[in-house]
C-alpha positions in Angstrom: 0.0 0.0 0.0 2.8 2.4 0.9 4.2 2.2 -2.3 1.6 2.9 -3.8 0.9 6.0 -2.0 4.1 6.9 -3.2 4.1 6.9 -7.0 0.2 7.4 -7.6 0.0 10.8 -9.6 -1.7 13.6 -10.0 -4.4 15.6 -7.4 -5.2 11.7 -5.9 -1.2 11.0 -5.3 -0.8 14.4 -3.5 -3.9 13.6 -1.7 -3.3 10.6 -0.6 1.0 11.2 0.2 -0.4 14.0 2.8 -2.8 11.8 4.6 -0.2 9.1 5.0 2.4 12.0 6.6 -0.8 12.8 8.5 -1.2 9.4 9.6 2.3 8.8 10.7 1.6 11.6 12.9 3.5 14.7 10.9 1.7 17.7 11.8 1.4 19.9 8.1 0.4 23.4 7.2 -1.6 24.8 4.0 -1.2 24.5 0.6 1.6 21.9 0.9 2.3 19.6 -2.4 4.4 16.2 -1.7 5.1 15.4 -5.2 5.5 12.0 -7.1 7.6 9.7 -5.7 8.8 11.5 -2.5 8.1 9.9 0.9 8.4 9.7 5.1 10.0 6.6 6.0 9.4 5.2 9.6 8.8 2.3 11.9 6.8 4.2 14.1 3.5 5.7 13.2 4.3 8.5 16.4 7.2 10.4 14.3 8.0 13.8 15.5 7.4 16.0 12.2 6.1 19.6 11.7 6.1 21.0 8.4 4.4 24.8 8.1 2.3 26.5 5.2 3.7 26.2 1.6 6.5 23.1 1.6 6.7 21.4 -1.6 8.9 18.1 -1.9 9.7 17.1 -5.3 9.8 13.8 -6.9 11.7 11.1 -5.1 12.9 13.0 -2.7 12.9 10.8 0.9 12.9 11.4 4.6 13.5 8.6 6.8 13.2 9.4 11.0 13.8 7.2 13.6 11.8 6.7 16.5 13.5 9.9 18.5 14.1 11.9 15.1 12.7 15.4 15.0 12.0 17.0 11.7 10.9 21.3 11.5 10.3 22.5 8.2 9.2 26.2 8.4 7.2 28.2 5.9 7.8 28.3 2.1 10.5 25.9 2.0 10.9 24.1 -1.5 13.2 20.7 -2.0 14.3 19.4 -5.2 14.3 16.0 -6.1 16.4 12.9 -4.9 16.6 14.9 -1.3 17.3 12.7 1.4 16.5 13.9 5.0 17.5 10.9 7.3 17.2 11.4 11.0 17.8 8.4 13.5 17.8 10.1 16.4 18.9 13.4 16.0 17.2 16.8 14.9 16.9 19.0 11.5 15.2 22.2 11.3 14.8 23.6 8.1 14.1 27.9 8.3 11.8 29.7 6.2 11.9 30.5 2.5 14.8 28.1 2.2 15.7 26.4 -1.1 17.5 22.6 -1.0 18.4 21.6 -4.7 18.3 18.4 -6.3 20.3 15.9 -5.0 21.5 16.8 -1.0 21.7 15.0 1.8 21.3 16.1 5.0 22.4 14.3 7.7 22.7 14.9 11.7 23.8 11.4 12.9 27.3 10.3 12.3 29.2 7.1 14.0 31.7 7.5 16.7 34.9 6.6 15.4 37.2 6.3 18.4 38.9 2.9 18.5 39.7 1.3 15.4 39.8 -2.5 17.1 36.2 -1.9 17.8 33.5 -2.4 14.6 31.6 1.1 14.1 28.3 -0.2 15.0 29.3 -1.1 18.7 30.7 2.7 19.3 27.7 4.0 18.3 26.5 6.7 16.6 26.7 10.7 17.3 23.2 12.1 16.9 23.1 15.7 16.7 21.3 19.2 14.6 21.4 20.5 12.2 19.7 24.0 12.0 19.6 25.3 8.8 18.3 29.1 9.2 15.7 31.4 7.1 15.9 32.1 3.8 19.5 29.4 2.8 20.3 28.2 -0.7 22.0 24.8 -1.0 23.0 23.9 -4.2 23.0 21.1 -5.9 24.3 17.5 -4.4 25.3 19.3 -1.4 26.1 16.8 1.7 25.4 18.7 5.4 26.4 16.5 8.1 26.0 16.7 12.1 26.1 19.3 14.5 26.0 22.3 11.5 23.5 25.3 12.2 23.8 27.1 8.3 23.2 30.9 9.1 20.2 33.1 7.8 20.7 35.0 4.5 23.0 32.3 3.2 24.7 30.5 0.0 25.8 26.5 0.1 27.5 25.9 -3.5 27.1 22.8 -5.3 28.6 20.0 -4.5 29.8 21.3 -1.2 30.3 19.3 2.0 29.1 21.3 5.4 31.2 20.2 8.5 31.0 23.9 10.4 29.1 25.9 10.9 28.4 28.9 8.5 27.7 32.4 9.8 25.1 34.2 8.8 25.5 36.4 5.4 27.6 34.2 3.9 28.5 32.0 0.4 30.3 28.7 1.4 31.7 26.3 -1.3 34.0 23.5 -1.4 35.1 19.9 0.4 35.2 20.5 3.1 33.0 23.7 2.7 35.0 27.1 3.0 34.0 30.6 3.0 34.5 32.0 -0.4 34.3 35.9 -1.4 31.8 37.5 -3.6 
């Protein structure tokens, strides 16, 4: 059924992708479209998303939350297709009138890395934020990885990878991501 849900189209398939957000317990604004293809992935029917008035996700584009993920999306945000929010545990909020181009992932859990004798899934994982502030461009296959808070007013060139945090005002480009000048 799910599946389904997820690639019916037109005016039914938008219909029908909202009330299955709705019915995993995502709390959603006005006028918001959840395109072809593009879907919230969870165990739990309780997940902890709120997503305000205007939000468009584009085809294909995924979210996947764990049981003590936390998803914001603010007003007037628009994703691009092949976006993949995935939250285990940790938290993303997503400021208004932001812009996330095709391709990104964004990504606030990352596995602890402190002994290399011992196999990464029995350190653990690092669950974190990410805050991504009002009115942010990312570009095109961006990656944006744990514990980031992305500034209002700001530029994410394509292809970039965040690992710091970027002030407000700001263009940031690169691997890892650097401040460039305009």
């Amino acid at each position: 059924i799910e599946m389904t849900i997820r690639y019916l189209p037109n005016q039914m398939g938008l219909k029908l992708r909202k009330f299955y957000f709705r019915y995993k317990g995502a709390k959603i604004g006005k006028n918001c479209r959840i395109f072809f293809g593009s879907f919230l992935f969870s165990k739990s029917r309780k997940v902890d998303v709120t997503i305000g008035n205007d939000f468009h996700i584009a085809q294909n584009s995924k979210i996947h939350i764990g049981e003590r993920g936390h998803l914001i999306i603010k007003d007037r945000v628009k994703i691009s297709s092949d976006v993949e929010l995935i939250i285990h545990n940790g938290r993303i909020v997503i400021g208004n009138n932001t812009r996330i181009s095709r391709g990104c992932t964004i990504i606030p859990n990352n596995y602890i890395l402190n002994d290399l004798n011992v196999t990464l899934g029995d350190q653990g994982l690092d669950c974190g934020s990410i805050i991504i502030g009002d009115n942010v461009w990312i570009g095109v296959h961006c990656v944006i990885l744990n514990n980031v808070t992305i500034g209002d007013n700001c530029v994410i060139g394509a292809g970039s990878v965040v690992t710091r945090d970027v002030p407000s005002l700001s263009v940031y480009a690169g691997n890892p991501a650097k401040q460039i000048n305009m």
